[in-house]
N, C-alpha and C positions, 0 to 999 in steps of 0.2 A: 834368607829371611832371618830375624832377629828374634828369636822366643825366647821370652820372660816366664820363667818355673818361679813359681811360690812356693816353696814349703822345702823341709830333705830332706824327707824322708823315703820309705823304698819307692814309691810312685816315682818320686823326679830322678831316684836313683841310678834306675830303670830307663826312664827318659828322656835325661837331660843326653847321656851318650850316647842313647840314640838318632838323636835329632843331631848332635854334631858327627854323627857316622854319614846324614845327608847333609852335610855343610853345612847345616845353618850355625848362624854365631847365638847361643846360650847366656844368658844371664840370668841365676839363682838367687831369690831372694829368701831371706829368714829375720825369725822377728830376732838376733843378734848374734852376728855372725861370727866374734867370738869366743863366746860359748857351746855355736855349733862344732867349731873346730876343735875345742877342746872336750866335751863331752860326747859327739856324734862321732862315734871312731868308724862306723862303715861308712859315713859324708867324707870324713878326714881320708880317709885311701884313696876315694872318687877321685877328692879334689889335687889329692897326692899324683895320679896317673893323668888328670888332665886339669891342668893350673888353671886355667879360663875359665874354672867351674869353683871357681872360691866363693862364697856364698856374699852377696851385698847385705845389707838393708831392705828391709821390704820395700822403705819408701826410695831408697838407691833403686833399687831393680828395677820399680817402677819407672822414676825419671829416666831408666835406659829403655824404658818399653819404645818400641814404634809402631805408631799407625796400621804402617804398614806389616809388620809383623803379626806377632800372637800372645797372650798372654794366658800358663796354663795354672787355674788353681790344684793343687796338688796337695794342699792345705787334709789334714782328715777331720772329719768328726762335726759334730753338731755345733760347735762351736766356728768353725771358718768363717757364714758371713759376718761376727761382731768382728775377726780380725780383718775381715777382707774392705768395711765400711769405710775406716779412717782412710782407703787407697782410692776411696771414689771418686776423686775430684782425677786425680791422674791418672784414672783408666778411662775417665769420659772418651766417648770414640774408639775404643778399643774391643778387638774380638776377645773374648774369656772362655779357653775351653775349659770345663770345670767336669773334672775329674773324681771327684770329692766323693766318698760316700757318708750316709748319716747310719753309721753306728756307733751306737752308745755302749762303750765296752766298760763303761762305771756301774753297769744294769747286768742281770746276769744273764750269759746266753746272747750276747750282741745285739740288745733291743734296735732296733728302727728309730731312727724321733730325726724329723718328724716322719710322718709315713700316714698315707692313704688322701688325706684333703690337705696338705701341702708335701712340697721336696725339699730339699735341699738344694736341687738348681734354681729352684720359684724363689728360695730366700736368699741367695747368690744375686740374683736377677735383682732382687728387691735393695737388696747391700749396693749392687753397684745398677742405678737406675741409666746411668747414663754409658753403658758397656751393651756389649751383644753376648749376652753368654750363649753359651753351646754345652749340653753336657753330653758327655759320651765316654764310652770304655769300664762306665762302673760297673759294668756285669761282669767283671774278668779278672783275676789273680792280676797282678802289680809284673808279672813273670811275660804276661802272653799279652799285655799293652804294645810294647813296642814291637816282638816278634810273633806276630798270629800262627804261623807254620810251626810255632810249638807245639800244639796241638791238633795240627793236619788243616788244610788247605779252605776248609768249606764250613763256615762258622759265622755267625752275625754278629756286627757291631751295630749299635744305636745312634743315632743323633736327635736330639732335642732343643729346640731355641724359636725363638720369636722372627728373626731376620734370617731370609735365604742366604745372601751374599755371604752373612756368618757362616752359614753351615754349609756352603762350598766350602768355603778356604777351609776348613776344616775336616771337610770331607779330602782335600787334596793330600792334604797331610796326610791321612788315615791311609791312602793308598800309597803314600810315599814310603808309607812303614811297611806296606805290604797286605795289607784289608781289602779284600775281593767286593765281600757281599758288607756292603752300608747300607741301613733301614734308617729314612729318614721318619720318623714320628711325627713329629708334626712342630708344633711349640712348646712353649717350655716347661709347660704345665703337663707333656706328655713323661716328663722327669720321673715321675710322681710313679709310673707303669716301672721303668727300668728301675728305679730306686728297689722300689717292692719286690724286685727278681732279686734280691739280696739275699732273702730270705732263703730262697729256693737256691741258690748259690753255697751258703753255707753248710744244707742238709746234704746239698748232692755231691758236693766235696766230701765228708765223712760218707756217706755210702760209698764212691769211687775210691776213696783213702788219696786224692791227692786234688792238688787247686787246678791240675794245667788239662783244662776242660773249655768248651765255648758252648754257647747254643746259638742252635741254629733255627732261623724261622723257613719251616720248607711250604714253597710255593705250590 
């Protein structure tokens, strides 16, 4: 399969070599790719140890996106859907797992925004009308995305989105990586629930003193 990474920072860092540890063929977008190369120096080693992973154009990446493939926002911050909008027309038809969280680190203390009567996957959705978003993984360190057995065996991941057939193919991946227990929520307005677990992510990190933690929902 073909996955399209947006963004390169540690998210795709994380798991764009992931995904080519399961074969699939990778294409990185950024909004100028060299600038990444020349100011991104943890991107620049990435793409140093695996060449394929040279960052395009956003709208490059895009035109390599396929149908049949995936497309993962990797983008941070409350800002992503105004960059993710201008890619609307060439994500039409396309799965979006959106990975994004909205914190606002310009605020003190890692504010939320938006947070409680909208997400960040609902204004994803809304940027790109004609995509299937999916969000999932933003309850988790950037560390235990792609390998969950960093933190032991029995932990939950989320999915949220509007269209089922999205949130298989997305769900397959998760298990591709190694993700046991998947909680589908429901639609993508359930974003809204995992987003707000940010919160409670960031206090439980400083109480435990480190990020490589999961929760888990017991039955």
């Amino acid at each position: 399969m073909k996955i399209t990474v947006l963004g390169t920072g540690e998210v795709c860092r994380l798991l764009a070599p992931a995904f080519l540890s399961l074969g699939h063929e990778v294409v990185v977008g950024t909004r100028d790719p060299e600038t990444t190369m020349a100011k991104n120096h943890p991107y620049r080693l990435l793409a140093t140890r695996h060449p394929q992973l040279r960052p395009a154009s956003f709208s490059a990446a895009v035109d390599a996106a396929e149908r049949s493939g995936l497309v993962v926002n990797a983008l941070s911050g409350p800002a992503c859907p105004d960059a993710l909008a201008p890619l609307a027309e060439g994500l039409k038809g396309h799965v979006v797992m959106d990975v994004s969280s909205p914190y606002d680190w310009s605020r003190p203390d890692a504010v939320l925004d938006p947070v409680n009567t909208d997400s960040l996957g609902e204004a994803v959705q809304r940027a790109l009308p004609g995509s299937y978003v999916v969000k999932t993984l933003n309850t988790l360190a950037a560390q235990v995305m792609p390998e969950p057995d960093a933190v032991g065996n029995d932990h939950t991941v989320f999915l949220s989105g509007d269209d089922e057939t999205a949130k298989a193919r997305v769900g397959d991946l998760l298990r591709a990586l190694g993700w046991r227990d998947i909680l589908d929520l429901g639609g993508i307005g359930t974003a809204r629930a995992t987003e707000m677990m940010l919160r409670m992510w960031i206090d439980t990190s400083r109480a435990l003193g480190t990020h490589l933690f999961g929760f888990k929902i017991v039955r």
